[in-house]
N, C-alpha and C positions, 0 to 999 in steps of 0.2 A: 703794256701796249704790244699789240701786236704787226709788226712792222713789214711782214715777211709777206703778208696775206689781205686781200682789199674786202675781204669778205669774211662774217662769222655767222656758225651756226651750230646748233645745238647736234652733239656728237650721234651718230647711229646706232640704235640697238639699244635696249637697257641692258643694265650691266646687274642689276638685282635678280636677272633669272640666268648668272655665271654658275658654274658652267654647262655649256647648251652641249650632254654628254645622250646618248639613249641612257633612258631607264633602267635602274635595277630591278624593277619587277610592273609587270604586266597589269596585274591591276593595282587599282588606285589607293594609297593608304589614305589615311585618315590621322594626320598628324595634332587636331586638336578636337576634342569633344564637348557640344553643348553643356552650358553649366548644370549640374542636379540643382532641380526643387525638390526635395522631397513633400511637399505639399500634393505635387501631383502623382496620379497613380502610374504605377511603375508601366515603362515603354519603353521600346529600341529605338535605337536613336539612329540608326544608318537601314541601308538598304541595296541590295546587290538587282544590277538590273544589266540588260546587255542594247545595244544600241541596234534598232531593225530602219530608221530611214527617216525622209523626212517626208511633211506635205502641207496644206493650208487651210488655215479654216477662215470663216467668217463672225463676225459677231458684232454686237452695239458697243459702242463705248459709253459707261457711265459714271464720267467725270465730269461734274461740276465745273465751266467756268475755260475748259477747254475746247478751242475753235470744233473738234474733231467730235467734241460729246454729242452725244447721243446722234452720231452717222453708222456710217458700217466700216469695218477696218479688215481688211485682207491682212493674216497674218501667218504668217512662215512656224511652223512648231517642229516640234522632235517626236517620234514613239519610239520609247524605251520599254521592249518587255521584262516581265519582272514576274517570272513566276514564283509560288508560295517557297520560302525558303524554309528548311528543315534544321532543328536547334537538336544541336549534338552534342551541346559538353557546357561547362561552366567555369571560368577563370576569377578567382578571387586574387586582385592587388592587397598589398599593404603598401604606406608610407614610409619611405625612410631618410634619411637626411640627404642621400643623392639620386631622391625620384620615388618611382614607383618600384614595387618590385614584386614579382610574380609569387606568391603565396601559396594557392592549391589549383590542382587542374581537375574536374570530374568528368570522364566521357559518358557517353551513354552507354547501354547494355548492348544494342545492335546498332551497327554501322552500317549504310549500304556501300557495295562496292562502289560505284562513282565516287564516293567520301572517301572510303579507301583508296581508290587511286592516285590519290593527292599524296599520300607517305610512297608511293613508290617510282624510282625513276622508269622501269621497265616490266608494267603489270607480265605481261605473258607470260616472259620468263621466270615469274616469281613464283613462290610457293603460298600466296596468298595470306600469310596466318596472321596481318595487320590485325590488333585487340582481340586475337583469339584466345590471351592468358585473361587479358584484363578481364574480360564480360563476365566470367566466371565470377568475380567477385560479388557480380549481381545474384548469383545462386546460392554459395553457401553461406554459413551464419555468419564465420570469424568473419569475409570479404563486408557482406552488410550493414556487420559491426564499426569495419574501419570507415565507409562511407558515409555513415550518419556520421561518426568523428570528423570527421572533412568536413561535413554541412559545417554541424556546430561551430568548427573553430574558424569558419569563413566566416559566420555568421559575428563570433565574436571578438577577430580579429581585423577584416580587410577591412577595407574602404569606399573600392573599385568592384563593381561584379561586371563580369562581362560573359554574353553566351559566345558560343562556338555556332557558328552554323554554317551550312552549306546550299549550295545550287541545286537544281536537278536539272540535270543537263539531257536528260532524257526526255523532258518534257519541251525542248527547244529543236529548232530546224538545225542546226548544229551537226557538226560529224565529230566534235569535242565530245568525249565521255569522260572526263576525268573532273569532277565540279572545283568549283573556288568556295574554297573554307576560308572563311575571317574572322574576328571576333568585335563583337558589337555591345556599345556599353549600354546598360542598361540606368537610368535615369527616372527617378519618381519613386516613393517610397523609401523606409528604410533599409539596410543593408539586409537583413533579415525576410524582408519582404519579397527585395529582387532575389535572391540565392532558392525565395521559395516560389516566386512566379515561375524561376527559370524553370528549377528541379520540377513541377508539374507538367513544362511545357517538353520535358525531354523528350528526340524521336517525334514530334509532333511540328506540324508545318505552319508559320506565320504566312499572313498574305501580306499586302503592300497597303492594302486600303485601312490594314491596325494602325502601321506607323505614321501614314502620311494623310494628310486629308487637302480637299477639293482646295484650290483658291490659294494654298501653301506656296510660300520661297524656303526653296530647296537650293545645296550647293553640291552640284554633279565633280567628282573628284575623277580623274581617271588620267590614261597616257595619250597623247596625239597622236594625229597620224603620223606613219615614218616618210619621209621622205630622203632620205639616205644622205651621199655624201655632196654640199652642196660650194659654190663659191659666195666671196662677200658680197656681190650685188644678190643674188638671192637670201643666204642666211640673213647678213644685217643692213638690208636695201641700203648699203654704200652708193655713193653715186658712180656712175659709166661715168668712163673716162672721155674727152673730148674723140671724135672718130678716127683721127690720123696719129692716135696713141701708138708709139712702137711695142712690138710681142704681146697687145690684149688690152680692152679696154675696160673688163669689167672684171678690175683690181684696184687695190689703195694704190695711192701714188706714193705716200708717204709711212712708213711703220714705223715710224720715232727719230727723236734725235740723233747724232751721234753717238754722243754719252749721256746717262747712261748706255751702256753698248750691250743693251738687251733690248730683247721684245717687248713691249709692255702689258701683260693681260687684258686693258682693255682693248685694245687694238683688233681690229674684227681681219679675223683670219675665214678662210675657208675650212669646212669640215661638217661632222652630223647637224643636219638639221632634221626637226618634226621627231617623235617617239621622246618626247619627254614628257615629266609627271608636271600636270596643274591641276588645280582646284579652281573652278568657277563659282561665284557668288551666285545669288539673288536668280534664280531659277523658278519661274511662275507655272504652280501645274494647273493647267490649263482643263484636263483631265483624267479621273482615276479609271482603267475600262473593266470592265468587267469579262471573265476568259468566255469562250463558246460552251456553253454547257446545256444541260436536256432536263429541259423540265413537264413533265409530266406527258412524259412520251415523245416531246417535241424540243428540237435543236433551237435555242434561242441565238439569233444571230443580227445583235441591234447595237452592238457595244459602239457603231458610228450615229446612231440615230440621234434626231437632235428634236425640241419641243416644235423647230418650227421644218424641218426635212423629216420628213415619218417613214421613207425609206427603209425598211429592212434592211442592214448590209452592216459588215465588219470593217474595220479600220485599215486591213488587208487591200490594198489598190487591187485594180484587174493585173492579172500578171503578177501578183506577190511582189514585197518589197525587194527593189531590184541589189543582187550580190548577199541578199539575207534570206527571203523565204514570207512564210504565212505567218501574223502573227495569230493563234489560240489562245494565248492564256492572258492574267492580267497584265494591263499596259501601263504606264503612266506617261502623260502629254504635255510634254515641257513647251514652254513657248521661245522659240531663238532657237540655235544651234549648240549642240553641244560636244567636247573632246572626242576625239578619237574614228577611227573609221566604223564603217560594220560590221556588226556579230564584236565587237569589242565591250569585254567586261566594265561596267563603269560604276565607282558608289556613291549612293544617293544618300545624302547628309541632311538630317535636319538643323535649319541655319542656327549661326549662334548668337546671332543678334534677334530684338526683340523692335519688328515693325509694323511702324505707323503711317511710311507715307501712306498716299493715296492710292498710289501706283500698285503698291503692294499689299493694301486691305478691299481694293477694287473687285465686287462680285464676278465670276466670267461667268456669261450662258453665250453657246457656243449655238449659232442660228444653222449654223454649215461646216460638213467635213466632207476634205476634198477626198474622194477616192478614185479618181482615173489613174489610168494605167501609169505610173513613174517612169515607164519606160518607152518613151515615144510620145506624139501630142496624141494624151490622152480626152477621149470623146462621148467614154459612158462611165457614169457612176456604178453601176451595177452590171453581171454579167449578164442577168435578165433584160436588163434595159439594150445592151447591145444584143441581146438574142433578138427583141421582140421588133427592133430596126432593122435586121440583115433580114429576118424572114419575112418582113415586109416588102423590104424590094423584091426580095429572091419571086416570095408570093404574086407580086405581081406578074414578071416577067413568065413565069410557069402558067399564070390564069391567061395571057396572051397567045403561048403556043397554043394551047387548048382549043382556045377560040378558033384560029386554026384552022387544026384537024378536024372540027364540027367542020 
């Protein structure tokens, strides 16, 4: 019983995401991967994409049996760009009684520098010669020889293949050149199969629409934003003390017993909040976009265009997404929000669960995508649409003075 207090309530903060430190690393791991079927054919199972902004779209809802079915629902989404990632190497696990453990590594023949810059802490001053012994092995016989030996004994040893790949951070609005290498496991076929999908695909660039497809749950892994060093009413919305509290109000009153004559860890102190590592579930993509490209002579620029907005125009608000830029290349269209701030690295997991609700096998067609300006009350969808409004007034007021000077 407790005798001391006329009131109970359920303590602040979970204690399951202890302790709330900044992250060790920037982008997001992937601490468990989708179970293999080998039934299915071989495919990656993650995806590197960078965070450019948010906006809204429109569409039907078509579920059965709820109040909201078949109305129109205003919904809040994410675009994450993702452009084609480049598969650089190939990591073969084996099994051992305490885990996994690293078996064989094969790089590719040519590395670009932005992959390169990831082994060095200080490109310029460096003498560059990151796999300038290794590649070699790709030219003469004895190196060739030891390479198939690597296949084979991946093939007939691991368990685990996973590729190497990296970003191309040249192709982002970015003043980053140094790309993010990860390794992604590869899922479907036999061991032998992935070691041989991988080894074809080496130096060659996957896209986002291989791994992921339309109407998918997705689980976005990444680090939040930072928000530095905070107190207990902010970190773990303790409650403000009554107003005429002596020396601050928005403090514990209490941090434990007497005795024990220590702090107790869960006791919400002040300190870093925001810049930690989470994984988000159940992530609806909403859409896969297509990047700006030229087909037969001509820039196709419809990656926002929808069956019922026929609109010309890119997913790019007026004014580019504001603190990030244009997006160009392929996108993917999460619905809700997701970790981290903008231009932050975030990885795109396929779930590891297998579903059935409704929610989540629910078709989307997308009637509307918002593209006014994010920065300010945005008023035109297109830049032409605001040209062909200013020159209309303008037009007027200039056919006026005319009249005039007649």
């Amino acid at each position: 019983t407790q005798s001391h207090r006329k009131f109970s309530a359920p303590r602040h903060g979970h204690l399951g995401f202890l302790p709330h430190k900044r992250s060790r690393r920037h982008r997001g791991k992937v601490r468990s991967w989708p179970k293999d079927n080998q039934s299915q054919p071989v495919h990656l199972t993650a995806f590197l994409g960078y965070k450019a902004g948010m906006t809204h779209t429109l569409r039907e809802v078509h579920r059965t049996g709820l109040k909201i079915a078949k109305r129109e629902e205003v919904e809040a989404v994410t675009i994450i760009e993702t452009p084609p990632l480049v598969i650089v190497g190939i990591v073969g696990y084996i099994e051992t009684p305490r885990g996994l453990r690293n078996f064989k590594t094969v790089f590719a023949e040519h590395l670009s520098d932005e992959c390169k810059r990831r082994f060095y802490r200080n490109w310029y001053k460096s003498k560059k010669k990151a796999f300038s012994k290794y590649c070699k092995k790709w030219q003469d016989e004895t190196g060739k020889k030891q390479l198939e030996k690597d296949f084979d004994s991946m093939k007939k040893y691991c368990k685990i293949i996973r590729a190497i790949v990296h970003t191309q951070m040249r192709l982002l609005p970015l003043r980053q050149k140094k790309a993010h290498v990860m390794e992604i496991q590869l899922n479907g076929g036999t061991v032998a199969e992935k070691v041989d999908w991988a080894r074809e695909r080496l130096e060659k660039v996957v896209t986002v629409s291989s791994v992921f497809c339309q109407n998918e749950m997705i689980d976005v892994i990444g680090v939040t934003k930072g928000r530095g060093m905070k107190g207990v009413t902010s970190r773990w919305h303790a409650k403000k003390l009554p107003r005429k509290t002596h020396k601050g109000l928005r403090k514990v009153a209490c941090i434990g017993a007497w005795h024990p004559a220590r702090v107790a860890y869960s006791i919400a102190r002040a300190g870093q909040k925001g810049y930690h590592h989470r994984t988000e579930l159940n992530k609806k993509i909403y859409r896969i976009g297509q990047a700006v490209q030229v087909q037969d002579g001509k820039v196709i620029r419809n990656n926002a265009s929808t069956n019922y907005d026929t609109t010309e125009k890119t997913i790019t608000p007026l004014g580019g997404f504001p603190h990030y830029g244009e997006v160009n290349n392929d996108f993917i269209m999460l619905k809700g929000c997701v970790v981290g701030t903008k231009k932050r690295v975030l990885t795109l997991r396929k779930s590891l669960l297998v579903h059935t609700s409704r929610k989540a096998t629910e078709p989307i067609e997308l009637k509307f995508i918002d593209t006014t300006s994010k920065f300010g009350y945005g008023r035109f969808q297109t830049a032409q649409e605001k040209k062909s409004f200013m020159v209309g007034k303008r037009g007027g007021a200039q056919r006026y003075v005319r009249e005039k000077e007649v």
